[in-house]
C-alpha atoms as a printed R data frame, in Angstrom:
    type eleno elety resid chain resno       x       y       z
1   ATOM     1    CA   UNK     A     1  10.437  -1.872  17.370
2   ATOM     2    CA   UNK     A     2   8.531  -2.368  13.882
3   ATOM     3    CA   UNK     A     3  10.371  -2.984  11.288
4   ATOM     4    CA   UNK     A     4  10.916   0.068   8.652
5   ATOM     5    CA   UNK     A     5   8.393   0.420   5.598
6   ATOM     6    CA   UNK     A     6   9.916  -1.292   2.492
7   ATOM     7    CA   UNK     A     7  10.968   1.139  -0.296
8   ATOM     8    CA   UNK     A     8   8.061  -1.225  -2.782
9   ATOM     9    CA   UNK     A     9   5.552  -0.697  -0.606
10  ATOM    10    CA   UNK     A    10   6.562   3.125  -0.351
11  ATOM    11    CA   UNK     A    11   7.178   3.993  -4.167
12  ATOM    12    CA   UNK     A    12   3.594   1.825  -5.128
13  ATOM    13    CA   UNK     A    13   1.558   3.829  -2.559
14  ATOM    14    CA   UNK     A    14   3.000   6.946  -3.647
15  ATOM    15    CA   UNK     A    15   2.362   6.212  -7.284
16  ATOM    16    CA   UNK     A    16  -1.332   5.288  -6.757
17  ATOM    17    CA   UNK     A    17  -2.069   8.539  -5.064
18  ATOM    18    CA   UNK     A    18  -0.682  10.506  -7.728
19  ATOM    19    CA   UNK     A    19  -1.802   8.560 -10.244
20  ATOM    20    CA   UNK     A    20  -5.819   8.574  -8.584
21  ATOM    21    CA   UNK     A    21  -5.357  12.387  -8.259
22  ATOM    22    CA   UNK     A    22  -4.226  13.038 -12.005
23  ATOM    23    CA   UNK     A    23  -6.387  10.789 -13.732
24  ATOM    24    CA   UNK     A    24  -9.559  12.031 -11.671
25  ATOM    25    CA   UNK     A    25  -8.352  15.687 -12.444
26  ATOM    26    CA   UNK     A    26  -8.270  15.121 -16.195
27  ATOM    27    CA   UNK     A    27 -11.186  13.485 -16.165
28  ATOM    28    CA   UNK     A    28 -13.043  16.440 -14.294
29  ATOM    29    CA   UNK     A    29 -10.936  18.790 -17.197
30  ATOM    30    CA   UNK     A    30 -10.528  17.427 -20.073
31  ATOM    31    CA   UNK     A    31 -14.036  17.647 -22.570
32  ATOM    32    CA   UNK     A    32 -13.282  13.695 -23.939
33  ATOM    33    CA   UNK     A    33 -13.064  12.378 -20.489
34  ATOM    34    CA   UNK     A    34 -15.601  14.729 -18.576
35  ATOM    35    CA   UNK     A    35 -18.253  13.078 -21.201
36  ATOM    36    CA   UNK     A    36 -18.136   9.648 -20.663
37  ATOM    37    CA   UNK     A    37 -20.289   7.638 -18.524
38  ATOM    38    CA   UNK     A    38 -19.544   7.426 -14.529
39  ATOM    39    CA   UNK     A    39 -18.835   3.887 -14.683
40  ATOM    40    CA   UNK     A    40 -16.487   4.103 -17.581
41  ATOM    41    CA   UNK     A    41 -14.581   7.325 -16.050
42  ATOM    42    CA   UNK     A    42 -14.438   4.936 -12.649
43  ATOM    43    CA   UNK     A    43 -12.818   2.349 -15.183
44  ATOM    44    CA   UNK     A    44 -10.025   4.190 -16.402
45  ATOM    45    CA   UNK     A    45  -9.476   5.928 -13.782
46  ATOM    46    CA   UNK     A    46  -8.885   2.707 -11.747
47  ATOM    47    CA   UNK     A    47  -7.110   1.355 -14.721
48  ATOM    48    CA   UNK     A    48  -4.588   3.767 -15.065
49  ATOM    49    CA   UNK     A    49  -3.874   3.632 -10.847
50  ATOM    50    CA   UNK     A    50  -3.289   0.122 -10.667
51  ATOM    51    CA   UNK     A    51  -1.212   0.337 -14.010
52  ATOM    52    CA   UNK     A    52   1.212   3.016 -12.539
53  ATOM    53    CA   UNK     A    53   0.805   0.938  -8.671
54  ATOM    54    CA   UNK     A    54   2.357  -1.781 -10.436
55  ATOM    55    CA   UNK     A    55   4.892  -0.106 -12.312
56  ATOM    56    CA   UNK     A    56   5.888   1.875  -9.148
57  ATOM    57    CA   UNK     A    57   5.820  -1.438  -7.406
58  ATOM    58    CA   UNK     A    58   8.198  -3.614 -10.219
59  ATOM    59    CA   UNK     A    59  10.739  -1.071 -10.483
60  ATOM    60    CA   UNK     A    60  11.001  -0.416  -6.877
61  ATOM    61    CA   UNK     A    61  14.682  -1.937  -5.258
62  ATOM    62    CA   UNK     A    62  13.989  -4.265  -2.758
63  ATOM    63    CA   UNK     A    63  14.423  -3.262   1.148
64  ATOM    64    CA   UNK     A    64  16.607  -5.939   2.364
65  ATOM    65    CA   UNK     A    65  15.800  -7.698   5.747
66  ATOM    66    CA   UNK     A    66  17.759  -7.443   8.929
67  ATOM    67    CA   UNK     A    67  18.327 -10.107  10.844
68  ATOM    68    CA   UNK     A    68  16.238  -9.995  14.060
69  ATOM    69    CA   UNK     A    69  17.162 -11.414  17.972
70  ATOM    70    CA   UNK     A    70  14.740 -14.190  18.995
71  ATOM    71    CA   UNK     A    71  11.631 -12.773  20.618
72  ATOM    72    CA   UNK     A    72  11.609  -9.720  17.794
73  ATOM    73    CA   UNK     A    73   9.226  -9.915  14.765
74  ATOM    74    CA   UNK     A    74   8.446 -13.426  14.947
75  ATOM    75    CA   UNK     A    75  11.579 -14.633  13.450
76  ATOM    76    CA   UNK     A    76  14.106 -17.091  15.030
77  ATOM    77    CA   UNK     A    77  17.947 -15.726  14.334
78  ATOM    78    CA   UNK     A    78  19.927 -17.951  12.116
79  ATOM    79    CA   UNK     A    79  21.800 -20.439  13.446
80  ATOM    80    CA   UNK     A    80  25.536 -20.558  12.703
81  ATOM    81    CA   UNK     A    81  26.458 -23.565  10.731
82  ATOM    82    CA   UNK     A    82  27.962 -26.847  12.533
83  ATOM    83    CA   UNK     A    83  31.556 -27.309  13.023
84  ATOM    84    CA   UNK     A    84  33.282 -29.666  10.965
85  ATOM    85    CA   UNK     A    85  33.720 -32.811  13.021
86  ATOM    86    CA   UNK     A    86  37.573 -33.071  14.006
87  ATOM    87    CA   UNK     A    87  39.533 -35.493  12.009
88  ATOM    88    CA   UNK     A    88  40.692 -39.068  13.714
89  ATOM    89    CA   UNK     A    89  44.082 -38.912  14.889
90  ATOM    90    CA   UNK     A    90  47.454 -39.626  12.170
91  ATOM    91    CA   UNK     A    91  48.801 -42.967  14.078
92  ATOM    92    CA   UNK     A    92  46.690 -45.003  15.759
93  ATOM    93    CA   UNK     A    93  47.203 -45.319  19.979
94  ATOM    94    CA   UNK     A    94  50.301 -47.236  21.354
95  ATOM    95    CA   UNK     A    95  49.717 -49.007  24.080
96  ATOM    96    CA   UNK     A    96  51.501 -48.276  27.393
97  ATOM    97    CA   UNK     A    97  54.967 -50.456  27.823
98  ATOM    98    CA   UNK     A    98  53.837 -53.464  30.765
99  ATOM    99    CA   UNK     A    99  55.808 -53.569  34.037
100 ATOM   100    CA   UNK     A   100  56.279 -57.191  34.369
């Protein structure tokens, strides 16, 4: 199963596209905008997308990872830590009494 879309990746590509739209409809509408060169209009507006993409982007929460089985995604599982080794007995051994 793929994993889900982060919510970063989401909220940035959402922002670009409204970002491209409105910038590209003001500068069809608005007299100022509509009279500037093509290359300058393709300026700003690619300006102002990446400015909001970022934004978008920074503000964003992160989508935290799950923790995926071996043979999923790439990714090993984690590994439980070690056990503590056991500690040596209190008194030392006696030895068995002899028969003799």
């Amino acid at each position: 199963m793929a994993a889900p879309i982060e919510t970063k990746v989401k909220a940035a590509s959402g922002a670009s596209l409204v970002a491209g739209f409105v910038v590209g409809w003001l500068v069809l509408k608005l007299p100022a905008l509509s009279s500037m060169a093509a290359p300058l209009q393709a300026l700003v507006t690619a300006a102002v997308t990446a400015g909001f993409t970022f934004v978008a982007g920074w503000l964003a929460k992160h989508t935290p990872r799950m923790e995926q089985s071996a043979g999923t995604g790439g990714q090993s599982p984690v590994a439980p830590p070690p056990a503590p080794p056991e500690p040596p007995p209190a008194t030392p051994p006696t030895a068995p009494p002899s028969a003799g």
